[in-house]
C-alpha positions as a Markdown table, in Angstrom:
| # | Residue | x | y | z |
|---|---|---|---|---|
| 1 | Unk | -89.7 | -76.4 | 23.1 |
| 2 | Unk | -85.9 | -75.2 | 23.0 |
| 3 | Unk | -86.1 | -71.4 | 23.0 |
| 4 | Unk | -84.8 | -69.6 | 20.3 |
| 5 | Unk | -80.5 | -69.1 | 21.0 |
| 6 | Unk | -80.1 | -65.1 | 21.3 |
| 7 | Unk | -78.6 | -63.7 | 18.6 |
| 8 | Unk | -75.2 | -61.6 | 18.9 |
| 9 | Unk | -75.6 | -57.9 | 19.0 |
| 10 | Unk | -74.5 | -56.6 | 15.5 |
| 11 | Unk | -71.4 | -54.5 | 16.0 |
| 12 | Unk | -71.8 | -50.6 | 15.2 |
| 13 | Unk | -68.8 | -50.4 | 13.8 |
| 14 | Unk | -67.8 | -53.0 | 11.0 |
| 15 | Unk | -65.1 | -55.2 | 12.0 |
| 16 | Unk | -60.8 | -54.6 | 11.1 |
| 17 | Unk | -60.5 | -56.7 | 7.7 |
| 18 | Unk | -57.7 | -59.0 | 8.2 |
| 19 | Unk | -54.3 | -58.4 | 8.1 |
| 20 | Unk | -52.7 | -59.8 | 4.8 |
| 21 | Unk | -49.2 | -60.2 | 6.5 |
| 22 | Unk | -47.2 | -59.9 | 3.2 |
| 23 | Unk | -48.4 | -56.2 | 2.7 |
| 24 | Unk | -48.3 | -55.4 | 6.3 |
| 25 | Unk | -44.3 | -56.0 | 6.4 |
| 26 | Unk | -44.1 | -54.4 | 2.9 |
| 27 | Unk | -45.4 | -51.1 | 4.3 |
| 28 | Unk | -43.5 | -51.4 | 7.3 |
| 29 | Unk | -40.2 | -52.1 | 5.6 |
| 30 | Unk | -41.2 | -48.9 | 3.2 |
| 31 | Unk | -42.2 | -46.6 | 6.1 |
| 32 | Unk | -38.4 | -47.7 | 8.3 |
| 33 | Unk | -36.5 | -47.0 | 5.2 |
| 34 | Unk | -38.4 | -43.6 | 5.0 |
| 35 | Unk | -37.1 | -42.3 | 8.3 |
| 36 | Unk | -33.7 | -43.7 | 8.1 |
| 37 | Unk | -30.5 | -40.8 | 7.1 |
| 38 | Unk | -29.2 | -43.5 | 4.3 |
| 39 | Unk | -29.3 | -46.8 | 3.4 |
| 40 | Unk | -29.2 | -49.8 | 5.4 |
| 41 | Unk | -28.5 | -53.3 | 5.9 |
| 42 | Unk | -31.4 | -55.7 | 5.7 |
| 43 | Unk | -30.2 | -57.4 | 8.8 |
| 44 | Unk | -30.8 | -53.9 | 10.6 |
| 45 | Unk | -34.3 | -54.1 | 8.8 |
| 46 | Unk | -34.8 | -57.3 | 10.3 |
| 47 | Unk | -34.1 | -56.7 | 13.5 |
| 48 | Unk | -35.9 | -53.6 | 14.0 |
| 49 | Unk | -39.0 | -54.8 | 12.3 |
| 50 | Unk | -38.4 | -57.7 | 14.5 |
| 51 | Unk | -39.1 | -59.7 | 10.7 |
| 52 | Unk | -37.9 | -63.0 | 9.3 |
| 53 | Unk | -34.3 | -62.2 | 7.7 |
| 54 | Unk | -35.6 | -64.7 | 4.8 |
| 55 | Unk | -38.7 | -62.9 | 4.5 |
| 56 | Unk | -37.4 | -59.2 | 4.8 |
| 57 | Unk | -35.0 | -60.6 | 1.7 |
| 58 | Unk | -37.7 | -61.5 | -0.3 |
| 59 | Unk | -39.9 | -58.5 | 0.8 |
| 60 | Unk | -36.6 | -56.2 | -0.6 |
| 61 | Unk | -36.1 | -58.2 | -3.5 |
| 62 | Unk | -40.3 | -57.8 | -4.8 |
| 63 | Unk | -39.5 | -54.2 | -4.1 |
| 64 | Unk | -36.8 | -53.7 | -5.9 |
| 65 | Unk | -37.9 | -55.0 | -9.2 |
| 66 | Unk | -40.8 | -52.2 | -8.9 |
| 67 | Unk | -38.2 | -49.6 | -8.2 |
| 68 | Unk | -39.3 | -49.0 | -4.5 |
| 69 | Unk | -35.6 | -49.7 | -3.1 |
| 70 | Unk | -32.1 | -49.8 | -4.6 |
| 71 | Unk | -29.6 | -52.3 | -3.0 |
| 72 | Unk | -26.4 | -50.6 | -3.1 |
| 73 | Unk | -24.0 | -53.9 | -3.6 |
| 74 | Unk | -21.1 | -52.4 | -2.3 |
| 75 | Unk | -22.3 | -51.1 | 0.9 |
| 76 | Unk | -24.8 | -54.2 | 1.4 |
| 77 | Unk | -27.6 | -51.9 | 2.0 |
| 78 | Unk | -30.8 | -50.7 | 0.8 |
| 79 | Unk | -32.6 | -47.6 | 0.1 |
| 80 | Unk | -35.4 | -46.1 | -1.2 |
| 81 | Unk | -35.8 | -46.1 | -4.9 |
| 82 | Unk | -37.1 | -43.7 | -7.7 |
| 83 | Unk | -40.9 | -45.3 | -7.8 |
| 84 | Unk | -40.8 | -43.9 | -3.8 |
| 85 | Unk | -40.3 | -40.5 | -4.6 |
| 86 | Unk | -43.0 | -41.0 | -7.4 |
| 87 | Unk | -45.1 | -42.0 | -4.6 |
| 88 | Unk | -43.8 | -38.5 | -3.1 |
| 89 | Unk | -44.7 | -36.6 | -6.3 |
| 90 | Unk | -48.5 | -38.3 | -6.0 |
| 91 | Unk | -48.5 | -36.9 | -2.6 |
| 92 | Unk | -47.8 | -33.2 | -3.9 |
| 93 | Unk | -50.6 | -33.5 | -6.7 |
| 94 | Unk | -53.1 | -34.6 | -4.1 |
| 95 | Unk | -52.1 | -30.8 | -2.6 |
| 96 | Unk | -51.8 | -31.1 | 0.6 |
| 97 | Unk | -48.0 | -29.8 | 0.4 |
| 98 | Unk | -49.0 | -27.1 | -2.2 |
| 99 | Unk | -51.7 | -26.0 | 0.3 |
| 100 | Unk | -49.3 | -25.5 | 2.9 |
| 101 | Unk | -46.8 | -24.1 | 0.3 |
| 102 | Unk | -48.6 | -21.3 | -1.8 |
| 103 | Unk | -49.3 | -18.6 | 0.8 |
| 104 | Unk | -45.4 | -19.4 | 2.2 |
| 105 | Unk | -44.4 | -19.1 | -1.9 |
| 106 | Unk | -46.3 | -16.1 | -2.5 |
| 107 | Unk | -45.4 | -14.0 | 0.5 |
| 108 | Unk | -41.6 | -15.0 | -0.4 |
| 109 | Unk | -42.1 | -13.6 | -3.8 |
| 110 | Unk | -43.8 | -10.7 | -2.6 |
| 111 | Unk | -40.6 | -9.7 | 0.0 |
| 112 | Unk | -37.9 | -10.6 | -3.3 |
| 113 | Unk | -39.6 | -8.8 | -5.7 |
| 114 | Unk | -38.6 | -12.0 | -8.1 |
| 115 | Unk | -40.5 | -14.9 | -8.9 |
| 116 | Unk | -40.5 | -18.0 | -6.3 |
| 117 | Unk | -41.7 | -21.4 | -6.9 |
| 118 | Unk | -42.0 | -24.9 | -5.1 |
| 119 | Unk | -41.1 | -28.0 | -6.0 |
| 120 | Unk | -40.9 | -31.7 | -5.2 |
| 121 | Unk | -38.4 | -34.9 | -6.4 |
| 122 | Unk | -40.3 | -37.4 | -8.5 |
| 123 | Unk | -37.1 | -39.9 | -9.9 |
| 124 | Unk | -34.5 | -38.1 | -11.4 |
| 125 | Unk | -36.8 | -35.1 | -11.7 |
| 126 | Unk | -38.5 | -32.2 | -9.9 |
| 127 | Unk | -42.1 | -31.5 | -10.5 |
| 128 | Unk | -43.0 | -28.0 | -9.7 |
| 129 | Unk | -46.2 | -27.5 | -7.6 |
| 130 | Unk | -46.6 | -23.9 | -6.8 |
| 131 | Unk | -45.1 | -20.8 | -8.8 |
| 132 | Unk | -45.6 | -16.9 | -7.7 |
| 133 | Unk | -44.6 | -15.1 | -10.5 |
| 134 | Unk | -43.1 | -11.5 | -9.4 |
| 135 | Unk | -44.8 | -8.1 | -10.9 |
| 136 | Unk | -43.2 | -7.4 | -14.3 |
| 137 | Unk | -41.4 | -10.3 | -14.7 |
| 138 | Unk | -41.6 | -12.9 | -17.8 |
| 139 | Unk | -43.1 | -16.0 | -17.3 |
| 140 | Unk | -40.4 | -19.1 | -15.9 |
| 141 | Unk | -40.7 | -22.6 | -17.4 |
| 142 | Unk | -41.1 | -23.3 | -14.1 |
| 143 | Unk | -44.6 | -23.7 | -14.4 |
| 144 | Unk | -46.9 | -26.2 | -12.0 |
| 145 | Unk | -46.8 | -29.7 | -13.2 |
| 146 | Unk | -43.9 | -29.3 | -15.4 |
| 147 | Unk | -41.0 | -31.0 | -14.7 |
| 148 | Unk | -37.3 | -30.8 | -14.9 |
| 149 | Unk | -33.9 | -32.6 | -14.8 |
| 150 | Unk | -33.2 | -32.5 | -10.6 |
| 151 | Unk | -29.9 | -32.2 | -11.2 |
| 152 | Unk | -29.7 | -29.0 | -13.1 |
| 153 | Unk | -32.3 | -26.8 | -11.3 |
| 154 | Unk | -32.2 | -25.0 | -7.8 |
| 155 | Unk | -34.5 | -26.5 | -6.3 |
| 156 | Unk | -33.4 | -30.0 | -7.4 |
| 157 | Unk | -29.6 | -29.6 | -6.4 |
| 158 | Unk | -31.4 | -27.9 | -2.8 |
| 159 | Unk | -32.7 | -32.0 | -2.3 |
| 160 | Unk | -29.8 | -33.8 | -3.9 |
| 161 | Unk | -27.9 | -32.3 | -1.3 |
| 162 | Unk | -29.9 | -33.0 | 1.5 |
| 163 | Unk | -30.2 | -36.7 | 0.2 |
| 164 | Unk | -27.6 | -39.3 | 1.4 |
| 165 | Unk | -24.7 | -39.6 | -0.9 |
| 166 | Unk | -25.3 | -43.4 | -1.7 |
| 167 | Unk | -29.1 | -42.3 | -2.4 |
| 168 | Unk | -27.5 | -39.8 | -5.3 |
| 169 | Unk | -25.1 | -42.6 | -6.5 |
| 170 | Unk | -28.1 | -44.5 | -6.8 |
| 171 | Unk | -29.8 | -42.3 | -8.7 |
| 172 | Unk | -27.1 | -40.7 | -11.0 |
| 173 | Unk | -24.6 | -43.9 | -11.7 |
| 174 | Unk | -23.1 | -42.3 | -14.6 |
| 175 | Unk | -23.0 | -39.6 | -17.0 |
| 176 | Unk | -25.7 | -41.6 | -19.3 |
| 177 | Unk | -28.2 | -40.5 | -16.2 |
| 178 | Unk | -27.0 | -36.7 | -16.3 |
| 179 | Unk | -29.3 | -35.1 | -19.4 |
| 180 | Unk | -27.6 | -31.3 | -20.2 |
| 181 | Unk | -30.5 | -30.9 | -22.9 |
| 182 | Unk | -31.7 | -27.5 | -21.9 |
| 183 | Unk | -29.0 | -25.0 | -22.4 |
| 184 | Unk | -25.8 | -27.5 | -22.4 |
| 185 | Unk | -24.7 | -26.5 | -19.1 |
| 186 | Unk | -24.8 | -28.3 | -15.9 |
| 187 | Unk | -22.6 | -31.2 | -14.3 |
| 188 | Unk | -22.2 | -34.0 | -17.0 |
| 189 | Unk | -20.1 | -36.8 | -14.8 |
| 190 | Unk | -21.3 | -37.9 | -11.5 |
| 191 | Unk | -18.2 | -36.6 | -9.7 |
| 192 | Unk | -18.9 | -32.7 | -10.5 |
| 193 | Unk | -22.3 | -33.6 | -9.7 |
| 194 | Unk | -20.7 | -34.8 | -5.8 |
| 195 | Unk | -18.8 | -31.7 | -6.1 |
| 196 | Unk | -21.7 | -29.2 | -7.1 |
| 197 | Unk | -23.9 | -31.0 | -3.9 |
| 198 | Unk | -20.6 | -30.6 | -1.8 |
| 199 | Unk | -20.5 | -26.9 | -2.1 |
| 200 | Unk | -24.1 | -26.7 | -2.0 |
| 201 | Unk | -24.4 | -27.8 | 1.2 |
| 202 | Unk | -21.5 | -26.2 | 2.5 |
| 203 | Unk | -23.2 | -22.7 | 1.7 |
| 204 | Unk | -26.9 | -24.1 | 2.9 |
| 205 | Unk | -28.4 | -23.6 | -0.2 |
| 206 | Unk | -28.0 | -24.5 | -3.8 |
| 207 | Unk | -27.6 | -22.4 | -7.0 |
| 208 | Unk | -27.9 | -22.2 | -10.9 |
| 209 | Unk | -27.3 | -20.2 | -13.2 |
| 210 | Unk | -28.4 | -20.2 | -17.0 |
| 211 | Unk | -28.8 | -24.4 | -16.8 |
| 212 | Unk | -32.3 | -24.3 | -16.9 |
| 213 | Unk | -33.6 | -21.2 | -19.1 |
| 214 | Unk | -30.4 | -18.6 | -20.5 |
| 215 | Unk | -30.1 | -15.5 | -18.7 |
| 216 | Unk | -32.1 | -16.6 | -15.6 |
| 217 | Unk | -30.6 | -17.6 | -12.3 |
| 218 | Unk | -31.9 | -19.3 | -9.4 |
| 219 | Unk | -31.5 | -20.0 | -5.4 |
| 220 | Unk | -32.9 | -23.1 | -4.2 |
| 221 | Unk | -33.3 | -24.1 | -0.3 |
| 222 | Unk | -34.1 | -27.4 | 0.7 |
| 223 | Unk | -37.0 | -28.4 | 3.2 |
| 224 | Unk | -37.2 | -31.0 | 5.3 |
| 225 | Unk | -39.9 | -33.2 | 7.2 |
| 226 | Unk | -39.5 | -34.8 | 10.4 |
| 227 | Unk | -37.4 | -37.7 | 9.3 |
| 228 | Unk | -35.0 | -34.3 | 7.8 |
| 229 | Unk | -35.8 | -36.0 | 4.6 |
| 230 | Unk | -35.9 | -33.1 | 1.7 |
| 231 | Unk | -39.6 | -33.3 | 1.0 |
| 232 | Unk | -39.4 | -30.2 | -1.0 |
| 233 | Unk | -37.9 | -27.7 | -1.8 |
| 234 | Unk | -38.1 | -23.7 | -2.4 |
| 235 | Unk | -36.8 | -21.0 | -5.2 |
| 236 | Unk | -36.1 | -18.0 | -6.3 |
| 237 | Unk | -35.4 | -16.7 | -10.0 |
| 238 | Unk | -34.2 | -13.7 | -11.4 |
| 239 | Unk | -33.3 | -12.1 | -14.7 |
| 240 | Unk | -29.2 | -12.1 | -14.6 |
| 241 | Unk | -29.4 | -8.4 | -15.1 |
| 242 | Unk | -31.5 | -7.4 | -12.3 |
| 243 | Unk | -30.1 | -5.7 | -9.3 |
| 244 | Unk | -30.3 | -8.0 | -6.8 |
| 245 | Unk | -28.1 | -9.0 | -4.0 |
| 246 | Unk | -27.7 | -13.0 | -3.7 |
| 247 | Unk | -27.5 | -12.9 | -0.5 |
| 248 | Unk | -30.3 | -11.2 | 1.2 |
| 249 | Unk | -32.3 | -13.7 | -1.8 |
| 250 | Unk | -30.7 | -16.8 | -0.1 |
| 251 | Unk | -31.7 | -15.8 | 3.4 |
| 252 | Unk | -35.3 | -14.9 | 2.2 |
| 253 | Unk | -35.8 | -18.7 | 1.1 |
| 254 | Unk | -34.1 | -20.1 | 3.7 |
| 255 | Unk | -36.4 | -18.7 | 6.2 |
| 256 | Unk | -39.2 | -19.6 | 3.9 |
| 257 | Unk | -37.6 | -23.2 | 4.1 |
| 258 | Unk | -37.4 | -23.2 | 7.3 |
| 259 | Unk | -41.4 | -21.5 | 8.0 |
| 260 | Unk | -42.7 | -24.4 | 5.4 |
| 261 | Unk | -40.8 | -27.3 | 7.3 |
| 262 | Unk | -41.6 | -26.5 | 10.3 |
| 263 | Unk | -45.8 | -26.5 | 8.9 |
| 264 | Unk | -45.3 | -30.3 | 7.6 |
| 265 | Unk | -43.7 | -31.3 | 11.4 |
| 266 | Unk | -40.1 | -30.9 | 11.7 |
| 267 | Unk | -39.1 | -29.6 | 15.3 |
């Protein structure tokens, strides 16, 4: 009688499912374009991936028709696209950021003695995930979950200006993609768009003034991850006829930039 062949030891951990190679270089791609400062060249893709040029091509290509990457023509390079920063926005409403953010946001209120909110880029837009509204101050349309036109709000420009410049070309082509729908103010061509970024991050942070809600202004301070991507970004509002000084405000959020970036990883 042939005894019975031993049987293999069941594994007490269920086995890796298999790699579906197609995804696995999609991510990839994604995740490189993520840490890059701008745009690049899908040869440099290639390369560092160590992919297929033909298949990074095609990879780029699927991805662009879901708005993941823009391909800047005349730079011959790629970036990330609006749909990634919705993927950014998803990340906020899952709270992890917000967590991190609310006792940051509410102690930076606290020191202003004016309302202070967080927020992150989702498209053309920022979507507002914590507010702290001051004592004795009227309620912001800056409330969490709305959103807002990037390019006329503090916190908005605060990114913008931290993006690469081909990423805001990308982004804001022409005056068609710059809405002034809330008071009629704000930058309605691309170039004093460039120009409002330009002395934005010349002075380190961003500001606005009546664009969003009449009579309100606003200082907005970028804050960056690891990759010194803007993954958010943090403000403070104030009635225009409130005695404040500008300045001691802007140094309030940047440190609270600075306390919040350091929280998500940036050295």
């Amino acid at each position: 009688m042939i005894p019975d062949k031993p049987q293999a030891p069941i594994p007490d951990k269920p086995q890796a499912p298999p790699k579906v190679p197609a995804a696995d270089q999609t991510l990839r791609i994604l995740r490189f374009l993520a840490h890059q400062r701008g745009p690049v060249a899908a040869q440099t893709v290639a390369t560092q991936l160590d992919l297929p040029r033909s298949s990074v091509y095609h990879l780029l290509a699927a991805m662009e028709s879901h708005g993941f990457v823009v391909h800047l023509e005349g730079d011959r390079r790629w970036g990330l696209g609006t749909a990634a920063f919705e993927l950014a926005g998803g990340y906020a409403r899952q709270e992890p950021l917000a967590r991190l953010g609310r006792p940051i946001v509410a102690q930076l209120a606290d020191r202003a003695g004016e309302s202070a909110h967080l927020a992150v880029m989702t498209g053309r837009d920022v979507l507002y995930i914590v507010e702290e509204r001051a004592p004795r101050r009227p309620t912001l349309i800056t409330d969490v979950g709305v959103r807002l036109p990037a390019h006329l709000t503090a916190t908005g420009r605060a990114m913008l200006a931290a993006l690469p410049r081909e990423q805001v070309r990308a982004l804001f082509p022409d005056a068609a993609s710059l809405s002034a729908e809330r008071t009629g103010r704000g930058p309605g061509r691309p170039r004093e768009l460039r120009e409002l970024l330009r002395q934005t991050r010349a002075d380190g942070h961003a500001t606005e003034d009546g664009e969003v809600t009449l009579g309100f202004r606003s200082i907005g301070v970028a804050v960056r991850d690891h990759a010194e991507w803007p993954a958010a970004a943090i403000a403070i509002t104030w009635p225009e006829d409130a005695q404040v000084d500008p300045i001691r405000l802007a140094d309030l959020a940047i440190d609270a930039a600075a306390d919040l970036s350091r929280r998500i990883g940036r050295r």
